[in-house]
C-alpha positions in Angstrom: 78.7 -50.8 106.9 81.4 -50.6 103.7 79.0 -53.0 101.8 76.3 -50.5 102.5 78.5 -47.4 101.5 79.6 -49.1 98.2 76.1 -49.6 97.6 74.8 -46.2 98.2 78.0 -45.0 96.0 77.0 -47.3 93.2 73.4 -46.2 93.2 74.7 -42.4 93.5 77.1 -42.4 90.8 75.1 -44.9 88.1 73.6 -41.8 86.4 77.1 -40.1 85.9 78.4 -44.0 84.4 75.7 -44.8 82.4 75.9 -41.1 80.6 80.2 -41.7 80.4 79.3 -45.2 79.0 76.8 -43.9 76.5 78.9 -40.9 75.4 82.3 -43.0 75.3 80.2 -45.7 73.3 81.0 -43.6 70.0 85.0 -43.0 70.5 85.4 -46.9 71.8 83.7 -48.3 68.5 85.5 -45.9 66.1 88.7 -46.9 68.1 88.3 -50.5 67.6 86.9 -50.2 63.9 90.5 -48.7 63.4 92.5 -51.3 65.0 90.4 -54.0 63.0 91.0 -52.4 59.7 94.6 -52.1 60.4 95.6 -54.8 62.4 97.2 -58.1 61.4 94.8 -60.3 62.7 97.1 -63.3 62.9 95.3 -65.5 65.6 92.7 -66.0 63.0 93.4 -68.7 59.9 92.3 -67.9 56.6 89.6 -69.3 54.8 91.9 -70.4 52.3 94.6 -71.9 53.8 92.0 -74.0 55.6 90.6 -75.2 53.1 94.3 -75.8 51.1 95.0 -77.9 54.6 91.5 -79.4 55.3 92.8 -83.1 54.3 95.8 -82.9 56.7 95.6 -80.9 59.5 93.2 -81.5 62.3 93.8 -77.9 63.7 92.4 -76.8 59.8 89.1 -78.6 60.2 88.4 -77.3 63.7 89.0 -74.2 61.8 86.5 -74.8 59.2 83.9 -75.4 61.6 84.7 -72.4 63.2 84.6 -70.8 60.1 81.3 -72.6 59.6 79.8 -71.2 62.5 80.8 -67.4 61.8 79.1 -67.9 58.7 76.0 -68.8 60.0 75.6 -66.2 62.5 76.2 -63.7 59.4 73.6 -65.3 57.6 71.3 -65.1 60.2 71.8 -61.1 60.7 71.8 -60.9 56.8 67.9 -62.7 56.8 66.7 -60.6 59.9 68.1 -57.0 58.1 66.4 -58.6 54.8 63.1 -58.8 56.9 63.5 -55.7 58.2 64.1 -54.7 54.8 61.2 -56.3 53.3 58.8 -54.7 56.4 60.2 -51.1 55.5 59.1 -51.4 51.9 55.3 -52.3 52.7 55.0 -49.2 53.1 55.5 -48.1 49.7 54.9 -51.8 47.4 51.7 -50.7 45.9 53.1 -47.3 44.8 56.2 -49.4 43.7 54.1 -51.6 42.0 52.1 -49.0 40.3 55.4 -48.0 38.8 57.3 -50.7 37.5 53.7 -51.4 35.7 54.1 -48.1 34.0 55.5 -50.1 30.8 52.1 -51.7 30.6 50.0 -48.5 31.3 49.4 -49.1 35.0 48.2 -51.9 36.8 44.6 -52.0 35.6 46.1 -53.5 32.5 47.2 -56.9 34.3 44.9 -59.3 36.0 45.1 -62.0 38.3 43.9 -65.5 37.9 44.2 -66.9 41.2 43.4 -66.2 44.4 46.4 -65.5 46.4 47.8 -63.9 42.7 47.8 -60.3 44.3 49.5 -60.9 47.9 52.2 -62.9 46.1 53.4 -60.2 43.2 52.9 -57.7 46.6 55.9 -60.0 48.7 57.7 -60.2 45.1 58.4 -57.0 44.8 58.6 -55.8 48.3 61.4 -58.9 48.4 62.7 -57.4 45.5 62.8 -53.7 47.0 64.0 -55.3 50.7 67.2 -56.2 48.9 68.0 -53.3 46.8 67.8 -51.2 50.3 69.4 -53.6 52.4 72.0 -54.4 50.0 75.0 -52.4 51.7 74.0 -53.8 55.6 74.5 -57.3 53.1 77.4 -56.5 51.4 78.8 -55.2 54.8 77.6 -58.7 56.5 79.8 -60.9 53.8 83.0 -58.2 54.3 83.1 -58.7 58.5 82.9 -62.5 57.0 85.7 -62.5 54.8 87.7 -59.4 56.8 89.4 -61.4 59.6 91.7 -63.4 56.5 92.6 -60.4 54.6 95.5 -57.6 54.6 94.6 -54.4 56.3 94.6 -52.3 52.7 92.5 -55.1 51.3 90.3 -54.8 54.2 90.4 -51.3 53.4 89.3 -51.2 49.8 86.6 -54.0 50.5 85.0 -51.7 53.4 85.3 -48.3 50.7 83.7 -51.1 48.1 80.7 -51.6 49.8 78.8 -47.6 48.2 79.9 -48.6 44.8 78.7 -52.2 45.1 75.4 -50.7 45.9 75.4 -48.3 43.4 76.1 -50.5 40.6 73.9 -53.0 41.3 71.3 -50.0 41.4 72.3 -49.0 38.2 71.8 -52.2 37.0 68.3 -52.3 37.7 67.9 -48.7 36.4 69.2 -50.0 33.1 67.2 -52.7 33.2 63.7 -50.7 34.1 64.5 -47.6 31.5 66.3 -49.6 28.5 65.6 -53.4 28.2 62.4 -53.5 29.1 60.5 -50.8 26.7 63.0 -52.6 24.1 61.3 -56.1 25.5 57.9 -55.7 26.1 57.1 -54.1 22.7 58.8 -57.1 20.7 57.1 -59.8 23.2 53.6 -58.1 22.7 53.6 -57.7 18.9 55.3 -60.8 18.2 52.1 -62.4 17.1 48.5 -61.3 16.7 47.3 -63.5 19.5 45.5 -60.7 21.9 48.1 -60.3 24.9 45.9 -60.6 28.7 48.8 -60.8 31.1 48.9 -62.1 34.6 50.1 -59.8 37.3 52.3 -62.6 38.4 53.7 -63.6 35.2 54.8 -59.7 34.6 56.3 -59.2 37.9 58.0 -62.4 37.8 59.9 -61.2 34.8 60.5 -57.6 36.0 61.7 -58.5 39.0 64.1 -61.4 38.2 65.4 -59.6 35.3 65.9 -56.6 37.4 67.6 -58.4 40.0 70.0 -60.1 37.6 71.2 -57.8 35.5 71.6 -55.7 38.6 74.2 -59.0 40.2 75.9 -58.6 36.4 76.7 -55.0 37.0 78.9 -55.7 40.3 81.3 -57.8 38.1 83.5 -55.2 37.4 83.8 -54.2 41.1 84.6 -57.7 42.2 86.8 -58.8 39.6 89.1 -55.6 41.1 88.9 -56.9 44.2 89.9 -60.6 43.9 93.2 -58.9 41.4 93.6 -56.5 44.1 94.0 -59.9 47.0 95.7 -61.9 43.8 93.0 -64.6 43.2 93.0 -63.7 39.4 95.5 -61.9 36.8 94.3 -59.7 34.0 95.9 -61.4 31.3 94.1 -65.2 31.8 91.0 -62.8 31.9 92.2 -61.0 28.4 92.9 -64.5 27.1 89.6 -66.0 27.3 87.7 -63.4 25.8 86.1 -65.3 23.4 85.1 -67.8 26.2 83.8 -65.2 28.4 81.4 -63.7 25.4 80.6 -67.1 25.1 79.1 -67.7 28.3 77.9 -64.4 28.4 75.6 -65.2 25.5 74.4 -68.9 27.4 73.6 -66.4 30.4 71.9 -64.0 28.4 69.7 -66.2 27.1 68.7 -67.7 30.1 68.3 -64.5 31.8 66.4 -63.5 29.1 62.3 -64.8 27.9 63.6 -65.1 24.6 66.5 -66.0 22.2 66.0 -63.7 19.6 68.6 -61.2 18.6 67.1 -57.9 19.7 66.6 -59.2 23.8 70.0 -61.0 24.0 71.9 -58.5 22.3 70.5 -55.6 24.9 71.5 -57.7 27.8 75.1 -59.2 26.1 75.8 -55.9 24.8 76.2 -54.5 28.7 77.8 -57.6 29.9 80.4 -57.9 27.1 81.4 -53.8 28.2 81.5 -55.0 31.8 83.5 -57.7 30.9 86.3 -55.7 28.7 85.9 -52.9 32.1 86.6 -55.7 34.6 90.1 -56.3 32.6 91.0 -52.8 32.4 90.3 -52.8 36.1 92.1 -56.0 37.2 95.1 -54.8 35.1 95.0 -51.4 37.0 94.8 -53.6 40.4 97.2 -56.2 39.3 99.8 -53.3 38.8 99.2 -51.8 41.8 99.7 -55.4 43.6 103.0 -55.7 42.0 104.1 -52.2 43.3 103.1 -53.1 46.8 104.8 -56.6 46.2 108.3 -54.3 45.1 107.9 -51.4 47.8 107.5 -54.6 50.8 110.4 -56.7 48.9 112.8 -54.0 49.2 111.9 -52.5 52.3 112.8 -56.0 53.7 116.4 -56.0 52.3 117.0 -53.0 53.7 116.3 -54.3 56.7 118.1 -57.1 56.4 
């Protein structure tokens, strides 16, 4: 009889849970987003110090595996949310597409010279446009993965990173669409008098990839912050190689670019070398910052002592 009456409770009251359950759901997910962002999560290792420890420590390369596997199930949502990305932009590629060929006056002027030449520029740039809207569910993928190992206020300033990661990479494609290329195309299609006929493919290759590159360049600044801020780099080994850095700017700017010639490598090394002196600005104003946490903790432990 009691196993029927719990029964018939049950079934009475499951409405009246499931609504507590799906109106609590909200408050018990910002709860534990708090206590994540400020806890000490000690009873997990860092990355680092596993990897400092690998040789020697059997504990540290169960740890790597685990790390291993918490990296692959991030991977795995980061490939489903860029499907689902990619899916959402089908329904705008060809206007998309219509627009990036605005430099050429519209698609009519490119062709296509083999048969599967059209569906593969439409994936390219529905790829392309999958990332740029999916970019802050990635960026927010490879913060949960790195999260567990850091301090809560650089847990903090990763999660607040996130908007401005996506907005400078956006910017970076912006500059790339409204500046480089009608400085490009020009240059590349009156280099010689040989009549130009170009492939759809070919174009799109090169809009895309340069888009998506210059867009990766423009989250330096943000990241060299962040690696001051967690004390993986100083400003002043930054300020010293300088003349390295422009350096290898230049070796990337010419392979990011279809040409070496002066005009195309100095509009993509001119941005990179600004990011570049930014990012030490930045790292200085992080490093400070580091060294008055570093002070405030130092002294509040003497006093406690």
């Amino acid at each position: 009889m009691k196993k029927i009456l719990r029964f018939l409770w049950g079934v009475v009251t499951f409405p009246f849970v499931l609504a507590f359950n799906i109106l609590a759901f909200p408050f018990r997910m910002v709860r534990k987003a708090y206590i994540f962002l400020n806890a000490d999560l000690d009873e997990d290792r860092p990355l680092i110090d596993t990897f400092s420890s690998i040789a020697a420590d059997q504990e540290a390369r169960a740890s790597l595996w685990d790390h291993v596997e918490v990296l692959r199930m991030h991977l795995l949502r980061i490939v489903i949310a860029l499907a689902v990305g990619v899916g959402i932009s089908f329904y705008f590629t060809i206007p998309l597409m219509e627009y990036l060929a605005v430099p050429v006056d519209g698609l009519e002027n490119l062709q296509a010279i083999e048969v599967t030449e059209e569906i593969g520029v439409f994936m390219r740039v529905a790829l392309t446009s999958g990332i740029a809207i999916m970019l802050p569910y990635i960026a927010f993928e490879l913060w949960l993965f790195a999260a567990p190992g850091l301090r809560p206020r650089e847990r903090k300033m990763g999660l607040f990173g996130i908007p401005l990661a996506t907005l400078l990479f956006l910017g970076g494609m912006a500059f790339t669409f409204f500046i480089l290329l009608p400085a490009a195309l020009p240059f590349l299609g009156d280099f010689t008098s040989i009549s130009q006929f170009w492939t759809a493919r070919e174009y799109f290759k090169f809009v895309t990839g340069l888009m998506l590159w210059i867009g990766l360049f423009f989250e330096f600044p943000l990241v060299i912050y962040i690696l001051t801020s967690i004390g993986f780099v100083r400003p002043h080994v930054l300020l010293q190689q300088w003349r390295l850095a422009v350096v290898v700017i230049a070796i990337i700017a010419a392979a990011v670019t279809p040409t070496v010639d002066p005009v195309n490598m100095g509009l993509v090394m001119l941005p990179m070398t600004l990011l570049y002196f930014i990012s030490i600005g930045l790292s200085y104003f992080a490093y400070a910052g580091r060294l008055r946490r570093e002070e405030q903790s130092g002294s509040g432990e003497a006093k406690a002592v």
